[in-house]
C-alpha positions in Angstrom: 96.0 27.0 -27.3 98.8 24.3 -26.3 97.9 24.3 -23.0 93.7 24.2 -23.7 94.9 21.1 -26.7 97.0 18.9 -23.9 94.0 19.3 -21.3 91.2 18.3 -23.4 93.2 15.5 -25.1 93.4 14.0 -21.4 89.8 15.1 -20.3 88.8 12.6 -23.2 91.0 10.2 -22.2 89.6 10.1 -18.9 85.8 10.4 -20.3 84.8 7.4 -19.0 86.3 7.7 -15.6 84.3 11.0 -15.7 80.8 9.7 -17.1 80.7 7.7 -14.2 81.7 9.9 -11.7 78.8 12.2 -13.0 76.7 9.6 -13.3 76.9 8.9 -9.4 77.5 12.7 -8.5 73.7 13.3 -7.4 71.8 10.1 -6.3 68.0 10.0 -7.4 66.1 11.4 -5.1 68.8 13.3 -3.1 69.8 16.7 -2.3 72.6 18.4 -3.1 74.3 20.4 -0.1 75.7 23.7 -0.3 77.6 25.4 2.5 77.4 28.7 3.7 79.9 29.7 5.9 81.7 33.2 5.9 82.1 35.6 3.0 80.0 35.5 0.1 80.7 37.9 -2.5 79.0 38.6 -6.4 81.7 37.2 -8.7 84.3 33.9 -8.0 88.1 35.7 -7.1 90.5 34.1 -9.6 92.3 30.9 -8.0 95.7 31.6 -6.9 97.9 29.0 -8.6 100.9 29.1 -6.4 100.3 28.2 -2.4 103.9 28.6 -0.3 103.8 26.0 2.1 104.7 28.9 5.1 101.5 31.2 4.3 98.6 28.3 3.7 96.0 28.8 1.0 92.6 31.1 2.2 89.4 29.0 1.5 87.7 31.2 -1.3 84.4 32.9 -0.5 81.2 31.5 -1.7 80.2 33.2 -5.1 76.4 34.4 -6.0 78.3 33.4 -9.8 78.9 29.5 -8.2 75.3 29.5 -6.9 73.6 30.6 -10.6 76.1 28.2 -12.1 75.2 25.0 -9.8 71.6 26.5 -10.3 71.5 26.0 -14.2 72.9 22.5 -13.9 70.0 21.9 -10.9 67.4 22.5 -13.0 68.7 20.5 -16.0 69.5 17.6 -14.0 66.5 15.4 -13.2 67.9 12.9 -10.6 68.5 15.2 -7.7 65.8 16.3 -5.8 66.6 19.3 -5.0 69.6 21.7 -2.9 69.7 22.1 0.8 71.2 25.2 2.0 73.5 24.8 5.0 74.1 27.9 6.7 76.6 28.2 9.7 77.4 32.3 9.2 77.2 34.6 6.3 78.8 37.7 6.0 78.1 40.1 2.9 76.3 43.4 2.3 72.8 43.6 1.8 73.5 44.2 -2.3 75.3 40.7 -2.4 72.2 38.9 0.2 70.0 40.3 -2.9 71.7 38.6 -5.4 72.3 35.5 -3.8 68.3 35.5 -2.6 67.5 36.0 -6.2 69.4 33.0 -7.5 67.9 30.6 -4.8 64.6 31.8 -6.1 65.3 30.9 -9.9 66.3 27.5 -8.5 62.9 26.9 -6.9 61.0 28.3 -9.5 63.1 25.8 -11.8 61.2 23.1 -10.4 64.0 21.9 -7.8 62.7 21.6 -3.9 64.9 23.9 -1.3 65.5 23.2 2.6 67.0 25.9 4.1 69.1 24.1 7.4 70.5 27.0 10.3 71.9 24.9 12.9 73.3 27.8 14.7 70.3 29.8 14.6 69.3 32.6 12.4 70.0 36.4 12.6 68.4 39.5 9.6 70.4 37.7 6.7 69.9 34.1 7.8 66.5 34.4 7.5 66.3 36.6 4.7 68.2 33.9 2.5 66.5 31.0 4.0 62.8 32.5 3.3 63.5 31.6 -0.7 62.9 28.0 0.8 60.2 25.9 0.6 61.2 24.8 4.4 62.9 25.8 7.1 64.9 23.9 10.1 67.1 25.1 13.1 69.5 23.7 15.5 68.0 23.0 19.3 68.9 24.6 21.8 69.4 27.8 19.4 67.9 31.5 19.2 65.8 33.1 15.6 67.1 37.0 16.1 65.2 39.1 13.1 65.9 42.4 15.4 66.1 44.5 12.2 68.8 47.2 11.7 70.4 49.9 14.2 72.9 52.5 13.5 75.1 53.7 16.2 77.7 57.1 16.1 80.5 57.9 17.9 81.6 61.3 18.2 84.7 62.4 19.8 84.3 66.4 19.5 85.2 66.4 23.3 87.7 63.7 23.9 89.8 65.5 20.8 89.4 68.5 22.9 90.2 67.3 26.0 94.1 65.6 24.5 94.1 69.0 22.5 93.4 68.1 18.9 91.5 70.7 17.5 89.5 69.1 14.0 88.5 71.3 10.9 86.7 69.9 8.8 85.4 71.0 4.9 82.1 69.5 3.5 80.1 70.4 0.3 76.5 69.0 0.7 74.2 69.4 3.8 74.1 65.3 4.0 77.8 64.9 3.4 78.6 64.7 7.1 81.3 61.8 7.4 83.5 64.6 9.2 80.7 65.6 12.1 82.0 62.8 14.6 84.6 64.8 14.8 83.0 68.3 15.7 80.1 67.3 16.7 78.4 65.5 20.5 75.2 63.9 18.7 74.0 62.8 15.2 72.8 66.1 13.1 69.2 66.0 11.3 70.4 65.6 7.9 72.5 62.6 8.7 69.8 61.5 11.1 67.1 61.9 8.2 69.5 59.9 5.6 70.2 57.0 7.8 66.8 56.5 8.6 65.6 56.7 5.4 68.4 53.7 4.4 67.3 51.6 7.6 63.7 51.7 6.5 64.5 50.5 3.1 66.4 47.4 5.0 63.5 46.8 7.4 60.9 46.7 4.4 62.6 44.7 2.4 63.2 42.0 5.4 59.4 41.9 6.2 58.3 41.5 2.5 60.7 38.6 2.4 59.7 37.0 5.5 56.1 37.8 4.6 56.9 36.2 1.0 58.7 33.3 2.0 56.8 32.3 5.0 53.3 32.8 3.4 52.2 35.6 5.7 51.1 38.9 6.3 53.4 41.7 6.7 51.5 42.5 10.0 52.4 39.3 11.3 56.0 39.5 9.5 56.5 42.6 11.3 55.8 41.6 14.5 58.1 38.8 14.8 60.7 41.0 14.3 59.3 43.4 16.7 59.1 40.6 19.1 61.9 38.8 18.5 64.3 37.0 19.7 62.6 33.2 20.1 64.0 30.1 21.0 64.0 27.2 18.4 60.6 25.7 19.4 59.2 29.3 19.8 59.8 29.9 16.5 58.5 26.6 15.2 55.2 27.8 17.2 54.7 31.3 15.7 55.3 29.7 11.5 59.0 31.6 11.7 60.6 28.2 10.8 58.9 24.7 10.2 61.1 22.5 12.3 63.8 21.9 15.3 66.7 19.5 14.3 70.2 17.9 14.7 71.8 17.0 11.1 71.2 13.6 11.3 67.3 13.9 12.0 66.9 16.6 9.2 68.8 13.5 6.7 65.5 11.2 8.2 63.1 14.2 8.2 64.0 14.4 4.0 64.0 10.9 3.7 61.1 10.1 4.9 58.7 13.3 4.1 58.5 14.8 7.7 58.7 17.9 6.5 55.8 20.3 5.7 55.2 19.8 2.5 57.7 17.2 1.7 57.1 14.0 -0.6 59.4 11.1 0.5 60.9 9.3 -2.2 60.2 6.2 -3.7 62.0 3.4 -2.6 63.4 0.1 -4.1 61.1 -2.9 -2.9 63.3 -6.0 -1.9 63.0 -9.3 -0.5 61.3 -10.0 3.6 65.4 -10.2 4.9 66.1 -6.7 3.1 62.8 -5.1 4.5 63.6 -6.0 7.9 67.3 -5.1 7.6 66.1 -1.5 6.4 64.1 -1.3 9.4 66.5 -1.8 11.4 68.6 1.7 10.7 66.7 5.0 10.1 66.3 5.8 6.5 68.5 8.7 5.6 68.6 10.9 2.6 71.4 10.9 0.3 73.5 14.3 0.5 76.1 15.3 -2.4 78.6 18.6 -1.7 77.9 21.1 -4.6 82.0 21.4 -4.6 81.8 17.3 -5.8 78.5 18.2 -8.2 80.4 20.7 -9.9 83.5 18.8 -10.2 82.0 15.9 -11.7 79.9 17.9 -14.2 82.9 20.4 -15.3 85.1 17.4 -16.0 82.6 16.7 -19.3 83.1 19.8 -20.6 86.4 20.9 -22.8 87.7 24.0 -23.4 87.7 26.1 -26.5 90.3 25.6 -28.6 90.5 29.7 -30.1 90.0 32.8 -28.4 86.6 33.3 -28.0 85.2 37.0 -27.6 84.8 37.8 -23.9 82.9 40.6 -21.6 85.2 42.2 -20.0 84.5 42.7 -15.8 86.6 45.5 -14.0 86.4 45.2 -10.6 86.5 48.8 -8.5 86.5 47.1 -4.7 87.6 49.6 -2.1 88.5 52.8 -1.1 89.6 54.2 -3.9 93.5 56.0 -4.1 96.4 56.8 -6.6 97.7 53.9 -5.2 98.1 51.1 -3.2 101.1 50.5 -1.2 100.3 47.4 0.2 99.8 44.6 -2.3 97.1 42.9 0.3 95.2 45.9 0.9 91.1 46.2 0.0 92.1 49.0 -2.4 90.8 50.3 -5.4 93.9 51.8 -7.1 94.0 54.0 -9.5 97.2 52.7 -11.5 95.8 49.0 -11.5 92.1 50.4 -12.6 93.5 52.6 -15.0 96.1 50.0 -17.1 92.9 47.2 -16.4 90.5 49.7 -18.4 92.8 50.6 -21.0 93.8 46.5 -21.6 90.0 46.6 -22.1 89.5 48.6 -24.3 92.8 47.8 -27.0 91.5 44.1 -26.2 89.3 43.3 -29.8 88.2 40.1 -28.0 86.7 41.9 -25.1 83.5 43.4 -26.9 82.0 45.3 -23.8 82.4 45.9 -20.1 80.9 45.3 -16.8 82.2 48.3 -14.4 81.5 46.2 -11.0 81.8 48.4 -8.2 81.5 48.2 -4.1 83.5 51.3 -3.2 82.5 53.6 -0.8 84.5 56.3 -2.3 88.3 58.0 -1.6 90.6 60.6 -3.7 88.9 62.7 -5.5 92.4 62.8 -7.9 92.1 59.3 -8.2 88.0 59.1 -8.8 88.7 61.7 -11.7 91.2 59.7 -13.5 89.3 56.5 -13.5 86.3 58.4 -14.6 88.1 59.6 -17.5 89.2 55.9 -18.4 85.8 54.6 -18.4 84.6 57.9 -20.3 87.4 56.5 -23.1 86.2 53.3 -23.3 82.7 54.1 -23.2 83.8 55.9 -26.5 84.2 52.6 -28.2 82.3 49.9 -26.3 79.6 49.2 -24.5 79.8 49.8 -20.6 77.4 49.0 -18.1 78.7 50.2 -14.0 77.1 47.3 -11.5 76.7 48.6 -8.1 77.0 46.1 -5.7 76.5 46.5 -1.7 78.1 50.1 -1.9 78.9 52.9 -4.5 79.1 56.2 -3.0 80.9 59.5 -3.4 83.7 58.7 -5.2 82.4 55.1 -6.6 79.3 56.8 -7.6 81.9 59.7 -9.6 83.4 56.5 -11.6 80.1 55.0 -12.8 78.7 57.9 -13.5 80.3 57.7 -17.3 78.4 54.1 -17.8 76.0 53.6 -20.5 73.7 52.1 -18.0 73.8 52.0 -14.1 72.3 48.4 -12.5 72.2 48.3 -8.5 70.3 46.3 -6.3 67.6 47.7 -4.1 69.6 48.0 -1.1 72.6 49.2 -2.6 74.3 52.7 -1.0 75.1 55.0 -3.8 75.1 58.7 -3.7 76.6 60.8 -1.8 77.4 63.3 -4.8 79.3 65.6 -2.6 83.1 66.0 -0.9 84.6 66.2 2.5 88.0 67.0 3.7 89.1 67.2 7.2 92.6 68.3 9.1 94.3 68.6 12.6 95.5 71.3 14.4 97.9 69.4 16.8 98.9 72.8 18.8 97.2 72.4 22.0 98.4 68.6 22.0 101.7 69.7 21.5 101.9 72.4 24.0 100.8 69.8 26.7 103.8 67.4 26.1 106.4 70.6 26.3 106.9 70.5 22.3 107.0 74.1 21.3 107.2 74.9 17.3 109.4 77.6 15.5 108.5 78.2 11.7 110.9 80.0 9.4 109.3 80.5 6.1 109.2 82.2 2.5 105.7 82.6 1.7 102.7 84.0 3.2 101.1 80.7 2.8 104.4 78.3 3.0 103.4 76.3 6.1 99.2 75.8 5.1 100.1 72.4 5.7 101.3 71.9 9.0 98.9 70.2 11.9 101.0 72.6 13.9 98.5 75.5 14.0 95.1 76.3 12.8 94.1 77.6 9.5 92.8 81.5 9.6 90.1 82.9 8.1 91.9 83.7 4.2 93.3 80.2 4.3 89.9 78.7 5.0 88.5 80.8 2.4 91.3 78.9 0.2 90.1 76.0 1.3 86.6 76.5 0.8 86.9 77.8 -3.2 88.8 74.7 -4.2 86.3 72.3 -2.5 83.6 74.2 -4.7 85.4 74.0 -7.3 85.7 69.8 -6.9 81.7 69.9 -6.2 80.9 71.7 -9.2 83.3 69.2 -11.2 81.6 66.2 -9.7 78.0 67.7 -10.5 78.7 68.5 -14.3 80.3 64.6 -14.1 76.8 63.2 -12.9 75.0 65.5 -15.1 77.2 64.9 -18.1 76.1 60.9 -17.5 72.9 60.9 -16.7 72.3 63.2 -19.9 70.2 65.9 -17.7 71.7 69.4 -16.8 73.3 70.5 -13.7 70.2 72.0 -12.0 68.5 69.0 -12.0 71.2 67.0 -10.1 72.5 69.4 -8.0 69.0 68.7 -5.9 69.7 65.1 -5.4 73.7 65.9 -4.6 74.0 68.2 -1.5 76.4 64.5 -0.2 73.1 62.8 0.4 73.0 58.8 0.3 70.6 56.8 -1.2 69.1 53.6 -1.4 69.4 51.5 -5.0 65.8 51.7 -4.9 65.4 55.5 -4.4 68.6 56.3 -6.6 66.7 54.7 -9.4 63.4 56.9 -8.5 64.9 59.9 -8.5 66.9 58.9 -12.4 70.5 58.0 -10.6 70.3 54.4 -11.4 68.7 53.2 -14.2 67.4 49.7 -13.4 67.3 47.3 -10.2 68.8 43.9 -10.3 72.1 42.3 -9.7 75.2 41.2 -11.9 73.1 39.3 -14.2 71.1 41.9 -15.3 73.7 44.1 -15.6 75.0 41.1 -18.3 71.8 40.9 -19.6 71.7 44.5 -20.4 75.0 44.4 -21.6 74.7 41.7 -24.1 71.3 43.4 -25.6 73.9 46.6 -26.3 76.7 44.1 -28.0 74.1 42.7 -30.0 71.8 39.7 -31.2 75.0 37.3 -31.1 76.2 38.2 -27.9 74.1 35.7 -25.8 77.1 33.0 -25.7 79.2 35.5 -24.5 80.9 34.6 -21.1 82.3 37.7 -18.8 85.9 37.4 -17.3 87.6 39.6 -15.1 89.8 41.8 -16.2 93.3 42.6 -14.0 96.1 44.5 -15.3 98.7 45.5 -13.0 101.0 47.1 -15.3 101.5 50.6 -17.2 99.4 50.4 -20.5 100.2 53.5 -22.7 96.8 55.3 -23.9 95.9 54.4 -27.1 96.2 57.2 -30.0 94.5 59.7 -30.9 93.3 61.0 -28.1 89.8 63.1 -28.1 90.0 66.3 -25.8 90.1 65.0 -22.6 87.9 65.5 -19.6 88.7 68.2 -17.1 90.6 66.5 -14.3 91.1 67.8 -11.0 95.0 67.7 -11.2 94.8 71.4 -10.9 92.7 71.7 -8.3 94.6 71.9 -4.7 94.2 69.1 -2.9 93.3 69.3 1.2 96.3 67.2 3.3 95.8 66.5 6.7 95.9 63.6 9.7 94.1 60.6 7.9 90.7 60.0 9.5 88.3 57.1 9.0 84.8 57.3 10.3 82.5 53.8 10.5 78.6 53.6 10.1 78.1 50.3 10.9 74.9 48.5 10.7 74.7 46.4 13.8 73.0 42.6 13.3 74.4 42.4 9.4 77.9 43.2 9.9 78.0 45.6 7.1 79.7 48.8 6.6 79.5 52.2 5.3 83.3 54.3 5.2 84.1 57.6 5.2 87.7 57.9 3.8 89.5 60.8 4.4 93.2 60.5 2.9 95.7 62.6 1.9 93.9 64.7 -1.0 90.4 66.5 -1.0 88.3 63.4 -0.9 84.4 61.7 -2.2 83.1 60.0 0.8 80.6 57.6 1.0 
């Protein structure tokens, strides 16, 4: 409270200072510019407050949250004329691309005009973002690529053989097939089947957006990308884009209403000397960075005084394990996701909780006990799981206890199903002269060791405990999705979806991005809750459970978990940089 006092005491001290700076933030008439260049991800990672001078501070990705918020102050603001979109590279999933698409659109349907600039070109998600503009303008000299989507496995079945690495692998689920690159030469028909049935949900969401945004048909949508690529001036011809320009031209083309569809803007009248002195430099349209727009317009507003009640966001990014030993690491940990939830739920100002997820699964240990954290909390407040460009296997396992599920159309979810895989080194080690000698107490005392192969008992070991983990995570779904077991076990069998099949088939329950996943979480809090602002929630150390405990959940603690060499397996969706993992780590894992 101190602190929030002593900075809005200066904030109105400096209200002047800051009425004008808002007052000249966005000319009349002019555009404000937002950059796109790199990562963009759903919600703004907190600033770090504390930059060492020896490791320099990372420029923070662009937010689909900092786009809605510069969107709302857009369309309230009458002076500018609208935002133009620079784009240089983007690099997100095809969840995130959604979202971000979606808040362009709200800012053009808000009355606000939007130029889409690519002066390096435009690839799938270029143009997917930039067909929520009214216009579109490229670089010369520069290449319009919508290819659509390929997927491309590697399988190593034969170069393991040939080094003498002999691969075992477990699956439950004909589609769960993250381990076949290792024991297989070619892509099988149920992974084959799965991957097309992703790629076609990409490739028909790309030619209604073209189609939508370029005012054509889907015929003639889909045969640019069939075509494709063009040069600039090719694409200008075929209605792809509307125009060829350096930055300084597009600046006159805005100015001065050379683009399709453009107004230009009413200019001051002056005297004969100041008419011929404007005709002697190009007129040029006045551009504001959205960083500046912001800042000007955030240093009006104070902050509150008292606690306000919050909604609480708990962010499940990664691979998901017991724990992360590397404080930089893309993890999902269970210890930090575990004392996060329970801060949540002791927290009376936090009155219900956003489970956002991008995870494309990991330890099935792990999965469990996060599970039964959001299964507490969902006990007392409202929870709503937000799947963003991935929630498979294990990410699936931890929303699954949600009130409501919220994903995006081209989400990955699924994958109800689990994979383990191990290494029999013999053969290697025979090659290199390294013989092995076991002295042991125990039929089964060495079922660990990559030294030999597991025989036909221990596989049978093996094979029972992996059911057992596929028949916990199927009364899990079940259990959530209030249907019985029969009913889900159809749609498990490992199999990935699409958000937009998921919610077909009753695994998601609505389509749409983190705002409607707030939406539907405010209606649950209640009629008051509309005011309510969400805030991540990060708590990295123990927090006790709270008492009285109900009987908990059946975890998998008992169940024996598979170890072996730790293998990682990429399907990787060429043109979008985007990624699906298959994590296989130390325990019986949920794979995505």
């Amino acid at each position: 409270m101190i602190a929030a006092l002593f900075i809005n005491l200066l904030r109105l001290l400096l209200l002047p200072v800051s009425a004008l700076r808002w007052a000249f933030a966005a000319p009349r008439g002019g555009y404000v510019v937002l950059e796109i260049d790199g990562r963009v991800v759903d919600l703004q990672p907190p600033r770090v407050r504390l930059a060492l001078w020896w490791r320099p501070r990372r420029r923070a990705p662009l937010s689909v949250e900092r786009v809605r918020e510069l969107g709302k102050h857009l369309m309230k603001d009458p002076r500018p004329a609208g935002l133009l979109l620079r784009m240089r590279s983007v690099h997100a999933g095809p969840a995130v691309i959604a979202s971000l698409r979606d808040a362009l659109l709200e800012i053009r349907a808000g009355g606000k005009d939007l130029v889409a600039y690519l002066p390096m070109g435009a690839d799938n998600t270029m143009l997917l973002l930039a067909s929520a503009a009214r216009a579109v303008v490229v670089g010369p000299e520069t290449l319009v690529s919508p290819l659509g989507f390929a997927v491309e496995g590697r399988y190593v079945r034969r170069a393991l053989e040939q080094v003498g690495v002999e691969p075992e692998v477990f699956a439950k689920g004909m589609y769960k097939n993250a381990g076949e690159v290792l024991v297989r030469d070619s892509m099988s028909a149920a992974q084959r089947e799965q991957v097309g049935a992703l790629l076609d949900a990409r490739l028909v969401d790309l030619i209604a957006s073209l189609a939508q945004g370029r005012r054509v048909e889907r015929e003639a949508a889909a045969r640019w990308i069939d075509e494709a690529p063009f040069g600039a001036e090719q694409a200008v011809a075929r209605g792809i884009v509307d125009a060829v320009a350096y930055e300084d031209e597009l600046e006159h083309m805005l100015a001065t209403g050379l683009l399709p569809g453009t107004t230009a803007p009413r200019r001051a009248e002056g005297g004969a000397g100041g008419a011929a002195h404007a005709a002697d430099r190009p007129a040029r349209a006045r551009l504001v960075p959205a960083a500046r727009y912001l800042g000007a317009r955030r240093a009006l507003s104070l902050r509150p005084m008292w606690p306000r009640p919050i909604i609480g966001v708990v962010e499940v990014h990664g691979a998901i394990v017991s724990r992360a030993h590397f404080r930089g690491a893309s993890l999902a940990s269970e210890e930090r996701l575990v004392a996060s939830l329970r801060a949540a739920r002791q927290n009376p100002r936090i009155r219900g909780v956003i489970l956002h997820i991008d995870s494309p699964g990991g330890s099935a240990l792990a999965s469990d006990r996060i599970h039964h954290e959001v299964t507490r909390l969902a006990e007392v407040k409202p929870v709503v799981a937000c799947m963003s460009n991935v929630a498979a296997s294990g990410g699936y396992y931890v929303a699954a206890a949600a009130h409501a599920i919220v994903a995006q159309p081209q989400t990955i979810t699924g994958s109800i199903g689990v994979v383990s895989a191990r290494f029999a080194l013999g053969p290697l080690l025979e090659r290199l002269g390294v013989s092995t000698d076991v002295v042991k107490r125990g039929a089964r005392a060495d079922l660990f060791s990559p030294s030999r192969r597991l025989d036909a008992g221990e596989r049978s070991v093996m094979e029972r405990e992996l059911d057992a983990i596929y028949a916990t995570f199927l009364r899990v779904v079940a259990r959530g999705r209030r249907r019985p077991v029969e009913e889900i076990e159809p749609l498990a069998q490992g199999r990935v979806y699409s958000g937009a099949e998921a919610q077909a088939r009753g695994l998601v329950d609505m389509l749409g991005g983190f705002e409607r996943a707030l939406h539907e979480l405010r209606q649950m809090i209640g009629p008051k809750a509309a005011a309510i602002e969400p805030a991540i929630v990060r708590a990295s150390r123990y927090i006790p459970p709270p008492p009285l405990l109900p009987a908990p959940v059946p975890t998998l603690l008992e169940l024996v978990g598979l170890r072996g060499l730790a293998a990682e397996v990429e399907l990787a969706i060429h043109c979008e940089g985007e990624r699906v993992l298959a994590y296989c780590g130390e325990a019986a894992e949920l794979d995505g």
